[in-house]
C-alpha positions in Angstrom: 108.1 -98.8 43.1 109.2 -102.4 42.5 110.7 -102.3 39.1 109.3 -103.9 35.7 112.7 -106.3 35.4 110.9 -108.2 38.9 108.9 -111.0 37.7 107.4 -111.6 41.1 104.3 -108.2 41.3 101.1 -108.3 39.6 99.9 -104.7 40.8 101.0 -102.2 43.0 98.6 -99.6 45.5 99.1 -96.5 47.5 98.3 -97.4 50.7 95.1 -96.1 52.2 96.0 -96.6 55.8 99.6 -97.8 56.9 102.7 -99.3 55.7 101.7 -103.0 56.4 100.9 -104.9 53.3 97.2 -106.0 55.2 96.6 -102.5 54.3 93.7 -101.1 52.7 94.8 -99.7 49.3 93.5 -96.5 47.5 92.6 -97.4 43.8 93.1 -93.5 42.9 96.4 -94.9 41.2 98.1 -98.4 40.5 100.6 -99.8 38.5 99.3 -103.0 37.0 100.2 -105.9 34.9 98.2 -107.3 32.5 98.2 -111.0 33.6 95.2 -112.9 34.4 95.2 -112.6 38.1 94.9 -108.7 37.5 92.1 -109.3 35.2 90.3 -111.4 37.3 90.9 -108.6 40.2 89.3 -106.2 37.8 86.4 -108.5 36.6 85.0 -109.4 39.6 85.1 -105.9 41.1 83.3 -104.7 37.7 80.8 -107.3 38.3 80.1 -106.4 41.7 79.5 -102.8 40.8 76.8 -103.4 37.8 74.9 -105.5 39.8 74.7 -102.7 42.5 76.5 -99.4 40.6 74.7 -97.1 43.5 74.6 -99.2 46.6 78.6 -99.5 46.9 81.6 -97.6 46.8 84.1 -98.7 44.0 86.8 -98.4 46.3 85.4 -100.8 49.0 84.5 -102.9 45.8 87.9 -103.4 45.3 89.3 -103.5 48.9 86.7 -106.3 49.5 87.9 -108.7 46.4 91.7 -107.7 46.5 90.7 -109.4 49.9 89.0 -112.2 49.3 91.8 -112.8 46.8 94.5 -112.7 49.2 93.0 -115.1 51.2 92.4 -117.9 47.8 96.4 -116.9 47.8 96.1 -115.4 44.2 96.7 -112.3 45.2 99.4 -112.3 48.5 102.0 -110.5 48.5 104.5 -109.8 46.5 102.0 -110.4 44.0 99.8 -107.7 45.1 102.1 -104.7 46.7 101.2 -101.7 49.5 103.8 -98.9 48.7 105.3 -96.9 51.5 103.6 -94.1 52.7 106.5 -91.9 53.2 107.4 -92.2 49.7 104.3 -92.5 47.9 102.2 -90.0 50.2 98.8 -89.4 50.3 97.1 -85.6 51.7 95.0 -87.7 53.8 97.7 -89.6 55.3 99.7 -86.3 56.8 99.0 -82.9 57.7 99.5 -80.7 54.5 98.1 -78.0 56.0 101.2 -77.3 58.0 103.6 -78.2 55.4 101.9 -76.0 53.4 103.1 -72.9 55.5 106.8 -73.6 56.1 108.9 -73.9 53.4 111.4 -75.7 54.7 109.1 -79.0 55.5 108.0 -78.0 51.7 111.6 -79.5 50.6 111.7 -82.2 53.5 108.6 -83.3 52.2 109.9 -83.7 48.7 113.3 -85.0 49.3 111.9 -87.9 51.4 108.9 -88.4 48.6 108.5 -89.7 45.2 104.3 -88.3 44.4 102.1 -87.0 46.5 98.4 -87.8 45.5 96.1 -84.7 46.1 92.9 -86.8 47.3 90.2 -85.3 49.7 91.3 -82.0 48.4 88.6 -80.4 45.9 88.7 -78.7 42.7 90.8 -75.5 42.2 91.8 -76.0 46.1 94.2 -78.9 44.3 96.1 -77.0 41.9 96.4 -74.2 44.3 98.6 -76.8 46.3 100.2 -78.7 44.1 101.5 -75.3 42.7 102.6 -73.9 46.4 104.6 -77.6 47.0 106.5 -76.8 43.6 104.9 -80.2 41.8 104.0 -77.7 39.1 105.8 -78.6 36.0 105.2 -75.4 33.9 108.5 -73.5 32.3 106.6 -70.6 30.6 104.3 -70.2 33.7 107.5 -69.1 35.3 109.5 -67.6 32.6 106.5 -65.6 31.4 105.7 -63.8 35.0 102.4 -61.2 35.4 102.6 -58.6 37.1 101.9 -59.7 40.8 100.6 -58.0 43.6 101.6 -59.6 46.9 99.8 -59.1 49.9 101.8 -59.6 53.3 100.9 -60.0 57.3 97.3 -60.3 56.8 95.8 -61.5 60.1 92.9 -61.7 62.7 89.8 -64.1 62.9 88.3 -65.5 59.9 85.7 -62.5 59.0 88.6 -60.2 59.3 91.5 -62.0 57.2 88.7 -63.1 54.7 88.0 -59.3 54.2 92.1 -58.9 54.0 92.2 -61.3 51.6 89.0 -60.0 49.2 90.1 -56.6 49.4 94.0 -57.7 48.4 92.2 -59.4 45.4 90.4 -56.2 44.7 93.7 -54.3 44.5 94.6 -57.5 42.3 92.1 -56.5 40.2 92.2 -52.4 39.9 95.7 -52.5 39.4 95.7 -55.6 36.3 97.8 -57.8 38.4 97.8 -60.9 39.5 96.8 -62.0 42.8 99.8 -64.1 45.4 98.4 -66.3 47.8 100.0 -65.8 51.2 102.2 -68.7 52.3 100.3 -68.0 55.7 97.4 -66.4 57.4 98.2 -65.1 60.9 94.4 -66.9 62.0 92.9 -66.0 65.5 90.9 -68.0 67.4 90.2 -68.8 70.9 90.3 -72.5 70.3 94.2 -72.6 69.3 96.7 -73.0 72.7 98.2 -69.6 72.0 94.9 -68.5 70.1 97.1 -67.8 67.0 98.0 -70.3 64.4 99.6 -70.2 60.8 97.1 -71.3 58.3 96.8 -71.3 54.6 94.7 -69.0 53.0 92.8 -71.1 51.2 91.2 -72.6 54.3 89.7 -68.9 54.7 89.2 -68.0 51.4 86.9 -70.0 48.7 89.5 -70.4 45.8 86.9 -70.7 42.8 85.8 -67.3 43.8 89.1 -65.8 43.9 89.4 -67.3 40.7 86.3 -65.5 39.5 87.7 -62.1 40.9 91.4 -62.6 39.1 94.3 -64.1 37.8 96.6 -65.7 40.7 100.1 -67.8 41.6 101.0 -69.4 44.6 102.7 -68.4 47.6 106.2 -70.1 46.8 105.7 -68.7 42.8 109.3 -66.9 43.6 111.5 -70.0 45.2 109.6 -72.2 42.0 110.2 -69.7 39.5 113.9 -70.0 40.2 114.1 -73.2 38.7 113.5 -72.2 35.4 115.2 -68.4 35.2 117.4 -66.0 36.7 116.0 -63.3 35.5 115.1 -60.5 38.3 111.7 -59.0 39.1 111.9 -55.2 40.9 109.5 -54.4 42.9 108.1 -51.9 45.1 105.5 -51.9 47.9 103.2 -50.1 50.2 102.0 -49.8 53.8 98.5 -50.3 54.3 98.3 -48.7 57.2 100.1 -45.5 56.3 98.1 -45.5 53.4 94.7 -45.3 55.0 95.7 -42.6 57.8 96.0 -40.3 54.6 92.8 -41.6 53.0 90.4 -39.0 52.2 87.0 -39.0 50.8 88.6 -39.1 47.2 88.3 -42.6 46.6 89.7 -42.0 42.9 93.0 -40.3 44.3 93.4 -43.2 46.8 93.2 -46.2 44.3 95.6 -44.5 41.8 98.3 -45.7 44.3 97.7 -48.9 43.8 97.3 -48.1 39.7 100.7 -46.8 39.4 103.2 -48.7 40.2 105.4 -49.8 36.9 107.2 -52.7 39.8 107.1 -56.2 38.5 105.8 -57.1 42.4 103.9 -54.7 44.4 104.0 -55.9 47.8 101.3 -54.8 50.1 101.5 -54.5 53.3 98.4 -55.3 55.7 100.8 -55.0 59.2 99.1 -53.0 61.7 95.8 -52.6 59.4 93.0 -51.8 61.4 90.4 -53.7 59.1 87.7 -53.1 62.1 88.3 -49.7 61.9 88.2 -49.3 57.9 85.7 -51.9 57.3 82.5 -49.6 56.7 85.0 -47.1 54.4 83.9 -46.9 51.2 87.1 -48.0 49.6 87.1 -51.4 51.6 83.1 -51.7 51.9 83.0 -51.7 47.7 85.9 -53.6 47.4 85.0 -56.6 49.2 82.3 -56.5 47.6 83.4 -56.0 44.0 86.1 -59.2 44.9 83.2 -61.4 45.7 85.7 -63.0 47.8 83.6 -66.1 49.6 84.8 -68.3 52.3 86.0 -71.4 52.2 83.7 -73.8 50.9 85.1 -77.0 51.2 87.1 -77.0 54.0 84.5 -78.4 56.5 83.9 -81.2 54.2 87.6 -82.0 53.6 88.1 -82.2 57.1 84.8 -84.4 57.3 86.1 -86.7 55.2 89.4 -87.3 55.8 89.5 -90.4 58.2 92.9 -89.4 59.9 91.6 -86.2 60.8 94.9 -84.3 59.7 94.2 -80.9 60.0 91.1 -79.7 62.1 88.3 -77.1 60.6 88.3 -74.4 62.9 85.6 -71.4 62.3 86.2 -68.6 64.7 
């Protein structure tokens, strides 16, 4: 941002649209000074609002007078400033979705970027990604690790990963662990060029309600973790496949496996799970269940909303 020692700024936006300074600006964030021009921006967008608090949004409020304020030449530039987008990004301005899988474009993202403002993305959903792109800033959260369970190569179409996913936070749950987001959901659908695509998880699964069901950390809680301590975690892990062809009626003797475990991580894995084929089990039909894993209820809306249309809401 320009710095405090240049006389020149009265306020500083995020963009809203483009690099250009004839930009619209997003008032989620600003850095202002408190000179009279600023005021003035401020008073007459107040007034504007109280004399019609429901029949405008306060964003367009301001938009509009920043405007009109440019064009009196009280407000040009560089007295009123549109940050770079690359630096000072918005999630409505690039496709987070697929950044949010790879973690390589997780560190190209944050080399070439100073914030990232988490807007269009909705309650829990938020910290679930600001934690998976490393911008959370919590020592003990790392140093002080739960025990996790980890749940690897779920895939299919939504019905069946959002089954995956529910009964992984089940096992979360019987076993007093904590649940791991998958960087990635394998995700089927007819609609996709190769009719697979990487997706995160949490445009499957509902994250309040996994919330509900259990304790969790992100995807990247390992690569973050290693900021803070070098301290190693065993663990230990199981295939769920292999599992399940020795399943017997004795639903008791079947969960202890998941009980046992003394690892740090327990790493389950859902490659070459038949989900189709267990779904009406008892194990996996009162599982799902007891998770009370719901899907994603946002995610239509985010996608709604977001004017640049970033990441598409596919439901297969």
């Amino acid at each position: 941002m320009v710095p405090l020692d240049n006389p020149e700024w009265h306020i500083q936006f995020q963009s809203d649209q483009h690099n250009l300074q004839n930009s619209e600006v997003n008032i989620g964030w600003y850095w202002a000074r408190p000179t009279s021009t600023v005021r003035d921006l401020f008073v007459r967008s107040q007034t504007w609002w109280s004399q019609n608090p429901t029949g405008f949004w306060d964003q367009r409020i301001m938009n509009s007078v920043r405007n009109a304020m440019i064009r009196e030449e009280s407000l040009n530039f560089p007295k009123s400033i549109v940050l770079n987008l690359t630096e000072y990004k918005s999630t409505m301005s690039f496709d987070w979705t697929e950044i949010y899988t790879n973690e390589t474009l997780i560190d190209s993202m944050n080399q070439e970027g100073v914030i990232v403002h988490y807007t269009m993305i909705f309650g829990l959903t938020k910290i679930v990604v600001a934690k998976q792109f490393g911008h959370w800033m919590n020592q003990t959260y790392y140093t002080q690790s739960p025990r996790i369970l980890r749940p690897v190569n779920i895939a299919g179409n939504t019905n069946d990963a959002l089954d995956q996913l529910a009964f992984a936070v089940y096992l979360s749950k019987i076993s007093n662990r904590s649940f791991m987001w998958p960087n990635a959901i394998q995700h089927t659908c007819p609609q996709y060029v190769n009719g697979t695509k990487y997706r995160p998880p949490i445009l499957i699964a509902d994250v309040q309600s996994v919330d509900n069901a259990v304790p969790w950390v992100e995807g990247t809680y390992f690569r973050n973790r290693q900021r803070y301590t070098n301290v190693p975690l065993n663990s230990t892990s199981i295939l769920l496949n292999a599992a399940f062809e020795q399943y017997t009626q004795s639903t008791s003797s079947f969960l202890e496996r998941f009980r046992t475990p003394d690892a740090d991580v327990l790493t389950i894995d859902f490659g070459g799970f038949d989900i189709a084929r267990w779904r009406n089990s008892a194990v996996v039909k009162n599982g799902v269940r007891e998770a009370g894993v719901t899907e994603c209820h946002d995610c239509g809306l985010m996608s709604h909303i977001n004017n640049l249309h970033v990441f598409d809401h596919v439901v297969c």
